[in-house]
C-alpha positions as CSV (number, residue, x, y, z in Angstrom):
1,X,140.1,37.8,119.4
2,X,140.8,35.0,117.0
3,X,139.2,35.2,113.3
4,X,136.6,32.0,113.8
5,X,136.9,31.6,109.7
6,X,139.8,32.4,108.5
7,X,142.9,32.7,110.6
8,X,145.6,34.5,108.7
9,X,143.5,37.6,110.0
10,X,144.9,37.0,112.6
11,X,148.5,37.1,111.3
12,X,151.0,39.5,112.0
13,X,154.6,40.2,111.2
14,X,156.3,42.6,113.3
15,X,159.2,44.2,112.9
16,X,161.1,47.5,114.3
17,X,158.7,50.2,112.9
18,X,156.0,48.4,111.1
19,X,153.7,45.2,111.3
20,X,152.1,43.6,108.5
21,X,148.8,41.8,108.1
22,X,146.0,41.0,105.7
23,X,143.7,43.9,105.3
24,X,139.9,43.9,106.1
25,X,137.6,45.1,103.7
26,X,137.2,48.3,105.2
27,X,141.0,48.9,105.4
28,X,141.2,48.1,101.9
29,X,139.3,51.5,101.2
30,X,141.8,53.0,102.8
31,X,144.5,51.1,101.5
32,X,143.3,51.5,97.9
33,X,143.4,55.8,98.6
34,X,146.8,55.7,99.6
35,X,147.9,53.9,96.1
36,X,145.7,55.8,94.3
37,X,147.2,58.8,95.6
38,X,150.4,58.0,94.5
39,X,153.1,55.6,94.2
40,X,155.3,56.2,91.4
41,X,156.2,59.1,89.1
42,X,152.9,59.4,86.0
43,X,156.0,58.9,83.4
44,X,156.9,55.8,84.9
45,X,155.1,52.2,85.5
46,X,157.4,49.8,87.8
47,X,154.8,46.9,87.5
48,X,154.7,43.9,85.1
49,X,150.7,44.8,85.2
50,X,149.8,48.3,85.2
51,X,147.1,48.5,87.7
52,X,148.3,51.7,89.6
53,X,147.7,54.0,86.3
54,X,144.0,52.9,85.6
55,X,141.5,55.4,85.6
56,X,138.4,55.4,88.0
57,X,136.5,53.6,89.0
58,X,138.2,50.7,87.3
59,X,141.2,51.2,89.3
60,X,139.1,51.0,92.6
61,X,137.3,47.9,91.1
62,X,139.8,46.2,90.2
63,X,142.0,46.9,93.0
64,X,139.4,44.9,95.6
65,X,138.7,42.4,93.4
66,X,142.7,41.4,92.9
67,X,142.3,40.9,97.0
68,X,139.2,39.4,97.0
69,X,140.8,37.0,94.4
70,X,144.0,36.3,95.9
71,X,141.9,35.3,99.5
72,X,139.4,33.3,97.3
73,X,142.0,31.1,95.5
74,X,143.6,30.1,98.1
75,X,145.3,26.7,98.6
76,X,147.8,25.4,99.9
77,X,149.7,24.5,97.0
78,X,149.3,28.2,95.1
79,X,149.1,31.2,97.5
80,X,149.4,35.1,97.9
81,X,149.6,36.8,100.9
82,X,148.5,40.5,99.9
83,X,149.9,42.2,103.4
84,X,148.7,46.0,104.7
85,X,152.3,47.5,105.9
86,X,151.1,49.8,109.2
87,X,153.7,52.3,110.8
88,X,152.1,53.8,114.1
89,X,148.7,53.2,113.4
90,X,149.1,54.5,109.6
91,X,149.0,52.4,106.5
92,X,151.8,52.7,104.3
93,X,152.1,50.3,102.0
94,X,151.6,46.7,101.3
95,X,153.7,44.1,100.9
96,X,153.1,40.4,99.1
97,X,154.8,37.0,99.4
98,X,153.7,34.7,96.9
99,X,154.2,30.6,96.1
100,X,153.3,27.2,94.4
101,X,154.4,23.9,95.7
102,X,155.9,25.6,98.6
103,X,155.6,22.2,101.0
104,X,158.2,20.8,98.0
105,X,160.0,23.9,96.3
106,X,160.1,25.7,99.7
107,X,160.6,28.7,97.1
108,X,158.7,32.0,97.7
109,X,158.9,35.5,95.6
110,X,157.9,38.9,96.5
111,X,156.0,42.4,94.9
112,X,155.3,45.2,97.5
113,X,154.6,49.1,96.9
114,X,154.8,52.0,99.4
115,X,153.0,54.9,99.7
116,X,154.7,58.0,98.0
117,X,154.6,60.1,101.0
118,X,156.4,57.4,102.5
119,X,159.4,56.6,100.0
120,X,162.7,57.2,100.8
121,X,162.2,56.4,104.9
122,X,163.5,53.1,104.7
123,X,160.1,51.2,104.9
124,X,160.7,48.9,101.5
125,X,163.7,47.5,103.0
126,X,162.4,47.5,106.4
127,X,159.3,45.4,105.1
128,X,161.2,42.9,102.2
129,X,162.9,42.0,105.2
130,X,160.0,41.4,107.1
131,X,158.6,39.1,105.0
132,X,162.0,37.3,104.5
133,X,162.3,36.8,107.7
134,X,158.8,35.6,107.5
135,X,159.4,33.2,105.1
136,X,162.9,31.8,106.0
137,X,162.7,31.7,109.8
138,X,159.0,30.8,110.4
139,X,158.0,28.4,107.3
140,X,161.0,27.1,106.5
141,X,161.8,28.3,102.9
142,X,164.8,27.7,101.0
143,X,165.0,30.4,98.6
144,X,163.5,33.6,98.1
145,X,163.1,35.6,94.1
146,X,161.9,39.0,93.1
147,X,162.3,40.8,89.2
148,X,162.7,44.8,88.8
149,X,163.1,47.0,85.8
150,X,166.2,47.7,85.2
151,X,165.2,51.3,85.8
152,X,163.4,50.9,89.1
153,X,166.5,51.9,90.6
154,X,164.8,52.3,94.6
155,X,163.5,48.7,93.9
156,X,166.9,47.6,92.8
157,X,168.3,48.8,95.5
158,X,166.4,47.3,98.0
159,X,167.0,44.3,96.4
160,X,170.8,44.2,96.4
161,X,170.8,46.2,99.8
162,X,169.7,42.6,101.0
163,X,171.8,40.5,99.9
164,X,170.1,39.0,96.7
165,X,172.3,37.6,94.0
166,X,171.9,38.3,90.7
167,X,169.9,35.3,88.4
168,X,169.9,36.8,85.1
169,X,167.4,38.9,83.1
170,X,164.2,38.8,81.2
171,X,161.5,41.1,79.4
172,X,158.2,42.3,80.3
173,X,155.7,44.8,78.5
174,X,153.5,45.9,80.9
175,X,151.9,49.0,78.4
176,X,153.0,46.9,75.2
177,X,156.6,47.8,74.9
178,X,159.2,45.1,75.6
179,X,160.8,46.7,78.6
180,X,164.5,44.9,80.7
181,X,163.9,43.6,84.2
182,X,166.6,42.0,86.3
183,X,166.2,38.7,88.5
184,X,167.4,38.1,92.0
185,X,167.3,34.9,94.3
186,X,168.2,34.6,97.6
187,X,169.1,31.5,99.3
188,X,168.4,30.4,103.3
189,X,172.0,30.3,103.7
190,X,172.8,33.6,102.0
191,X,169.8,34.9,104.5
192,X,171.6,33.7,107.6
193,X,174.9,34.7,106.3
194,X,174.4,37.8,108.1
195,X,172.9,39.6,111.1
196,X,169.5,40.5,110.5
197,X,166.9,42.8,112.6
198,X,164.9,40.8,114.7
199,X,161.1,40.3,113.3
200,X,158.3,38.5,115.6
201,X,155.5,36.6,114.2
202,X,152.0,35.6,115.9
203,X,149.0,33.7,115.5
204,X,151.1,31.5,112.7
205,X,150.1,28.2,114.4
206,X,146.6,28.4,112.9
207,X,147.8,28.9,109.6
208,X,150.4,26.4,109.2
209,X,148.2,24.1,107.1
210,X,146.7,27.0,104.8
211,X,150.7,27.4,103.8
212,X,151.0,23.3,103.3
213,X,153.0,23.1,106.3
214,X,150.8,20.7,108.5
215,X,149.2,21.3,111.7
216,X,152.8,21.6,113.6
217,X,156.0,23.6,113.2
218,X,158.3,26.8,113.8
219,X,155.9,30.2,114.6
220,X,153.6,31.1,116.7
């Protein structure tokens, strides 16, 4: 049944194991469990913020009101998609596509995490790809970015394991030490430049102007 307010509930991007959508408030209780059980080594902090290391209840807090937030700022000239990533009725992660000026810039970039229990399955890939699909097939972008730390090598990996190019390096300090990260872009022709797994999208139709796309358009 369609959302009567607010249609990218009624999103979803499918592809061969998983499909992602916006989470309800209840799912974001579960949602926020799974990250809080784990999604990184306690040595380690692969974000530019630190959110995942913040002791309760700050951590659950702050970890609805960064959805709440992104939902509540929403325009369509700066928007976050904040995606639940389901695998056979599980939650495993969650995925985000992110942009300003898309209608012009037609630019998007991506952060994501998965579950620990569920690292190492193929799932980051799986849904990066999703959402690039997502994004070049179905709204029409022209380029795609992400960032890693240098020493996020799963994230890295991902990252070239797509076909990304390399677009230089920066510095972050997300706990107050200036720490390396690397840059990647990927271009619509660089996407197409290869065979790709096939990913479905519904009830896009709906959301085409929340994305600055205008009432018409690829999707469904």
């Amino acid at each position: 049944m369609a959302h009567p307010l607010w249609p990218l509930f009624d999103l979803r991007i499918r592809s061969e194991r998983l499909v992602l959508r916006l989470p309800s408030d209840d799912e974001l209780v579960e949602l926020a469990s799974l990250a809080r059980s784990g999604i990184h080594e306690p040595d380690e902090m692969p974000f530019a913020v630190p959110w995942s290391t913040r002791p309760s209840p700050e951590f659950e807090i702050g970890f609805c009101q960064h959805h709440w937030l992104m939902r509540a700022t929403w325009t369509p000239e700066k928007w976050w998609l904040n995606l639940a990533v389901e695998r056979g009725g599980s939650l495993v992660g969650a995925q985000t596509i992110h942009a300003e000026q898309f209608r012009v810039l037609r630019t998007v970039d991506t952060g994501s995490w998965v579950g620990r229990a569920f690292q190492r399955q193929g799932i980051g890939t799986e849904m990066r790809a999703a959402v690039l699909a997502f994004a070049f097939d179905h709204l029409g972008a022209e380029a795609a970015e992400t960032e890693a730390f240098l020493d996020n090598v799963p994230s890295n990996a991902v990252t070239r394991g797509l076909g990304y190019e390399p677009n230089g390096f920066g510095r972050l300090a997300p706990e107050g030490e200036a720490r390396e990260i690397a840059r990647y872009r990927m271009t619509a022709k660089r996407w197409r430049s290869r065979a790709r797994a096939p990913v479905d999208v519904d009830g896009l139709e709906r959301c085409r102007p929340l994305f600055g796309l205008g009432d018409t358009g690829s999707g469904s």
